[in-house]
C-alpha positions as CSV (number, residue, x, y, z in Angstrom):
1,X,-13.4,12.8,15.0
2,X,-13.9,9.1,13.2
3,X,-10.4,7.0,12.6
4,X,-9.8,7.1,8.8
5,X,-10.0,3.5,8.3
6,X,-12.9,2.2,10.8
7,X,-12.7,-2.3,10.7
8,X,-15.6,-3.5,12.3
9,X,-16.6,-7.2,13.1
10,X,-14.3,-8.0,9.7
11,X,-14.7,-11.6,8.3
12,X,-13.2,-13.1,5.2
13,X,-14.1,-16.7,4.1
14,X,-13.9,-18.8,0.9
15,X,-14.5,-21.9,-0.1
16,X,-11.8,-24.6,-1.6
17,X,-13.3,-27.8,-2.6
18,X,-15.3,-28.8,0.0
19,X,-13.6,-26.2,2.7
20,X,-14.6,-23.4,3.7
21,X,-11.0,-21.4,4.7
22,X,-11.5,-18.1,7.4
23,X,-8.3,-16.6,7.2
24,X,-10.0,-13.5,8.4
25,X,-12.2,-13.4,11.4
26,X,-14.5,-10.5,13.7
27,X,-11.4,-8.1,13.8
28,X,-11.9,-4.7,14.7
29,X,-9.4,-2.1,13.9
30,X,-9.0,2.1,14.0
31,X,-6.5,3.9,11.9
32,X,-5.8,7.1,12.1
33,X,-5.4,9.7,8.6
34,X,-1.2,9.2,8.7
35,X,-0.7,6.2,10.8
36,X,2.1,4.2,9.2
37,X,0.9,0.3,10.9
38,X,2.9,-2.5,10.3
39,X,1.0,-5.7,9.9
40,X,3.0,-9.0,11.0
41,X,2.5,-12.7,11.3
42,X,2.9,-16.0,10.2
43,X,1.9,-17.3,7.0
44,X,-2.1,-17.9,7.0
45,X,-2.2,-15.4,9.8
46,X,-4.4,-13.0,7.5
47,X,-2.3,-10.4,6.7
48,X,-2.4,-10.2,3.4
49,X,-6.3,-11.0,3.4
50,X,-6.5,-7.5,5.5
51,X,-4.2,-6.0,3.5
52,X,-6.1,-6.7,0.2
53,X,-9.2,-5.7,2.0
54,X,-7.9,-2.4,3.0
55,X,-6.4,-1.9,-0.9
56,X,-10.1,-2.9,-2.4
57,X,-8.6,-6.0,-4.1
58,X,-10.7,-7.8,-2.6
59,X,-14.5,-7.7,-0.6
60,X,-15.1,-9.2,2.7
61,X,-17.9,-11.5,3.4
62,X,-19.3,-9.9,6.0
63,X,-18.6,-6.9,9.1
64,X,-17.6,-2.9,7.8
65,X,-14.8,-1.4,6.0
66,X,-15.4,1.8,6.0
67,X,-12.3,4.4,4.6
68,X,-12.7,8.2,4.9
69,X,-16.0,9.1,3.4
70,X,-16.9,5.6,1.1
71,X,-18.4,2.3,2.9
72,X,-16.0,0.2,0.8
73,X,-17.0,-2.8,1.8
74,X,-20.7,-2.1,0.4
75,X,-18.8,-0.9,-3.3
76,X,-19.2,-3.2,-7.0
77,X,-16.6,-4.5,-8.4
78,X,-16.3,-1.8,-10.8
79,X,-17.0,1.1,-8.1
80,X,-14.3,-0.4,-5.7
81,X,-12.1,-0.3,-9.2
82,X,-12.8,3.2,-9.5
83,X,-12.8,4.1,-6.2
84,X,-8.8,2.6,-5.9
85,X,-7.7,4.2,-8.9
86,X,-8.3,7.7,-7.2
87,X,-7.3,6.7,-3.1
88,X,-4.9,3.8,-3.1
89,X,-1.6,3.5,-4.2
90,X,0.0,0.0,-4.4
91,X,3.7,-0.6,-3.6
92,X,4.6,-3.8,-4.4
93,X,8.1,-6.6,-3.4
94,X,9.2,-7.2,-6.9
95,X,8.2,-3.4,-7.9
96,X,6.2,-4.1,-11.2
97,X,7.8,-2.0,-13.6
98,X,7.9,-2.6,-17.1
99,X,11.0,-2.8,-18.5
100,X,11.3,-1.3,-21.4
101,X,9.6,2.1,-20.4
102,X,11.7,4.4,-18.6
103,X,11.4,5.7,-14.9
104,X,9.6,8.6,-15.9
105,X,6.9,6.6,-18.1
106,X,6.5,4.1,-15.5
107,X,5.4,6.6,-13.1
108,X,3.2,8.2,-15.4
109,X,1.2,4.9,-16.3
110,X,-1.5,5.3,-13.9
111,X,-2.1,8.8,-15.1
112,X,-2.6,7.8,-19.2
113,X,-6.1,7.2,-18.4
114,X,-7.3,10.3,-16.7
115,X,-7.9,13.2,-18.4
116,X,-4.9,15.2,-17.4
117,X,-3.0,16.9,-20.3
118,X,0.1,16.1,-21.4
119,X,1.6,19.0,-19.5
120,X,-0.1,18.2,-16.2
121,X,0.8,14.9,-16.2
122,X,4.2,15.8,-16.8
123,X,4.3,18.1,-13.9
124,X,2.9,15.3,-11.6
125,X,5.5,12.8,-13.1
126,X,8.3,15.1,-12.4
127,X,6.7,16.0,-8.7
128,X,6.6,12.1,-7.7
129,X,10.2,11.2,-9.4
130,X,11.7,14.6,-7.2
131,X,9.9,13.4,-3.9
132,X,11.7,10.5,-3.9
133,X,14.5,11.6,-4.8
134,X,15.2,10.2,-8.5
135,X,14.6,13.7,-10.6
136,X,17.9,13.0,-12.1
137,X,16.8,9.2,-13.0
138,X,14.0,10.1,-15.0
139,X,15.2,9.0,-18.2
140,X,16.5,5.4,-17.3
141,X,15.1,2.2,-17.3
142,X,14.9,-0.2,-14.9
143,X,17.4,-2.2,-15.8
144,X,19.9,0.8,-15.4
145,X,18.9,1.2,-11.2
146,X,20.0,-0.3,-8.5
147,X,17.0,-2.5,-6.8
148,X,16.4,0.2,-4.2
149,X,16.0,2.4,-7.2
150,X,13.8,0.9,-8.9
151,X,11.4,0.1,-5.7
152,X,11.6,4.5,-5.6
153,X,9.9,4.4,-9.1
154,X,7.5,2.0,-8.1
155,X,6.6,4.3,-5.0
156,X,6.7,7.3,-7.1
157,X,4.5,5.8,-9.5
158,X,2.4,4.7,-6.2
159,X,2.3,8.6,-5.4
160,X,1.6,10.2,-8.7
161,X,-2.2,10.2,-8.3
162,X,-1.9,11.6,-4.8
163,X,-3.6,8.9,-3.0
164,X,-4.4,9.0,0.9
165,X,-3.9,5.7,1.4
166,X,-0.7,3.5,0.8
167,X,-0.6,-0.2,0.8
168,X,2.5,-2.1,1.1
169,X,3.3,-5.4,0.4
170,X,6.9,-6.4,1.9
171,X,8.2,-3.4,0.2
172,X,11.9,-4.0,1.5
173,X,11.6,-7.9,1.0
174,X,14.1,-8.0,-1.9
175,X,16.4,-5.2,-0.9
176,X,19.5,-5.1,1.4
177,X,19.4,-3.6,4.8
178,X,20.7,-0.1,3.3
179,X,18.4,0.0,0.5
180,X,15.7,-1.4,2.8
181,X,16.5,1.5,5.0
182,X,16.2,4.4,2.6
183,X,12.7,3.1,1.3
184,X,11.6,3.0,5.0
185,X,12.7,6.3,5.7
186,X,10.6,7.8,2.6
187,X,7.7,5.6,4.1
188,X,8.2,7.8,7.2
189,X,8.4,10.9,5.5
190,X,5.2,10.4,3.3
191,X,2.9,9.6,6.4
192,X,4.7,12.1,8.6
193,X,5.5,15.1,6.3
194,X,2.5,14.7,3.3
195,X,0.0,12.9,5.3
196,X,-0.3,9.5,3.7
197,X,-1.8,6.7,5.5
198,X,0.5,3.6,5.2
199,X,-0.5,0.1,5.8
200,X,2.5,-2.0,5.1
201,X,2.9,-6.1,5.5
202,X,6.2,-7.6,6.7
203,X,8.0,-9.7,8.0
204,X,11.1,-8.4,9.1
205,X,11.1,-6.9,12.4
206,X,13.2,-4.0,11.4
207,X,10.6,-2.8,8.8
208,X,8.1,-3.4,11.5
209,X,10.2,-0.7,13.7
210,X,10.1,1.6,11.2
211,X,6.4,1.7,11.9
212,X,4.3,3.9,14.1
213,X,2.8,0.9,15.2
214,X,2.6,-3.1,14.9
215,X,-0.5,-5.0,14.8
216,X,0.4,-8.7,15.1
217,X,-2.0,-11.0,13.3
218,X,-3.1,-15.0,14.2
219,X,-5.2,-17.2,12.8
220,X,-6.9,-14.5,11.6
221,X,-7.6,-12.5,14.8
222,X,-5.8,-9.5,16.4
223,X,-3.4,-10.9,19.0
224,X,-1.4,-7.7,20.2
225,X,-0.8,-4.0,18.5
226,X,2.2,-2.0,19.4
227,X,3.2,1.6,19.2
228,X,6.3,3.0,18.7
C-alpha cells in the first residue's frame, strides 16, 4: 500500500533579482495516512517551502507531489484552490480569527461557501467546537479566550470541513508551555484517534517530541528523520 503523501526528487527555486534561491532541493519523502511529522531547522532550511508545498500554497518547480489520489504537483492554480478547500486544513501561529465574529462563526467560515444548509453547517460547527473541547465557548469572541483558546478555534475551524491532511505552522509558537501542551495533545489525538495526517513546522524541541517523528531539514535537503 502507497504512503499518503509520496515526495519525489522535490525542487523549489525562484528567482530574486538576478538570483536564483533553492531553498528546496531533490528531497524524497513518505508519509503515512496519520503520521504526525515534525519538520525542524534553521531559518532557510526549507521548511516552510515543504510545508507550503505539502498545503498547495504553493507549486514546485520540478520532482512529484503526489497526496492520496491527486498528483498535486501537476494541479492549476485554481484546481490546487479547490482541491485545498476540500483536503487541507491550515492551523496557523497567530490563529487568524476575526475579531468581531464569535468562536462559533469563525469556525463556520470555511463552510459559508459550500452548499451545506444552515442546519448542516450548524451541526459541523458544533461537532468541531465539542472535539476540541470549547462547546461551551461557542458564543464568545476572541477577545474573551485565553491564547490557547483561541488557537482551539482556529483548529476547530481547521477541522470543520473534515480534511485528511493538517498543516501546521508553529502552532504553539505564541502560547506558554501549558497551553502549548494542551494544543499538542489534541494534535495527538486527531492523527491517532480520527486519522488526520499532521505535518507541523517548529522550532521548539518539545513540540517536535510531541511528534511521531522528526524530519530535520538543511539547506534544503533531508539531513536526518527521527521516530518517536
Amino acid at each position: 500500500m502507497s504512503a499518503f503523501i509520496q515526495i519525489r526528487d522535490l525542487a523549489k527555486s525562484y528567482t530574486k533579482g538576478k538570483v536564483t534561491i533553492t531553498p528546496l532541493e531533490g528531497l524524497t519523502l513518505d508519509v503515512e495516512k496519520g503520521d504526525f511529522l515534525a519538520l525542524m531547522g534553521p531559518s532557510g532550511s526549507g521548511k516552510t517551502t515543504l510545508l507550503n508545498l505539502v498545503a498547495g500554497i504553493d507549486t514546485p518547480t520540478s520532482g512529484t507531489l503526489q497526496i492520496g489520489d491527486h498528483d498535486v504537483a501537476k494541479l492549476s492554480r485554481a484546481q490546487l484552490a479547490k482541491w485545498r478547500s476540500k483536503h487541507v486544513g491550515y492551523i496557523f501561529q497567530l490563529y487568524h480569527l476575526v475579531p468581531i465574529l464569535s468562536a462559533f462563526e469563525n469556525v463556520e467560515l470555511p463552510l459559508l461557501l459550500s452548499k451545506m444548509s444552515k442546519a448542516e453547517r450548524r451541526e459541523k460547527v458544533n461537532s468541531a467546537l465539542e472535539l476540541v473541547g470549547l462547546a461551551d465557548r461557542a458564543h464568545h469572541r476572541p477577545t474573551e479566550l485565553s491564547g490557547g483558546q483561541e488557537q482551539r478555534v482556529a483548529i476547530a475551524r481547521a477541522i470543520v470541513h473534515n480534511p485528511e491532511l493538517l498543516v501546521a505552522d508553529e502552532p504553539t509558537g505564541d502560547l506558554d508551555r501549558e497551553s502549548a501542551d494542551s494544543i499538542l495533545a489534541l494534535l495527538s489525538s486527531l492523527a491517532d484517534d480520527h486519522g488526520k495526517t499532521i505535518v507541523m513546522v517548529t522550532h521548539d524541541p518539545k513540540a517536535a517530541a510531541a511528534a511521531k517523528r522528526t524530519l530535520h531539514l538543511e539547506k534544503g535537503q533531508l539531513v536526518t528523520a527521527t521516530a518517536v
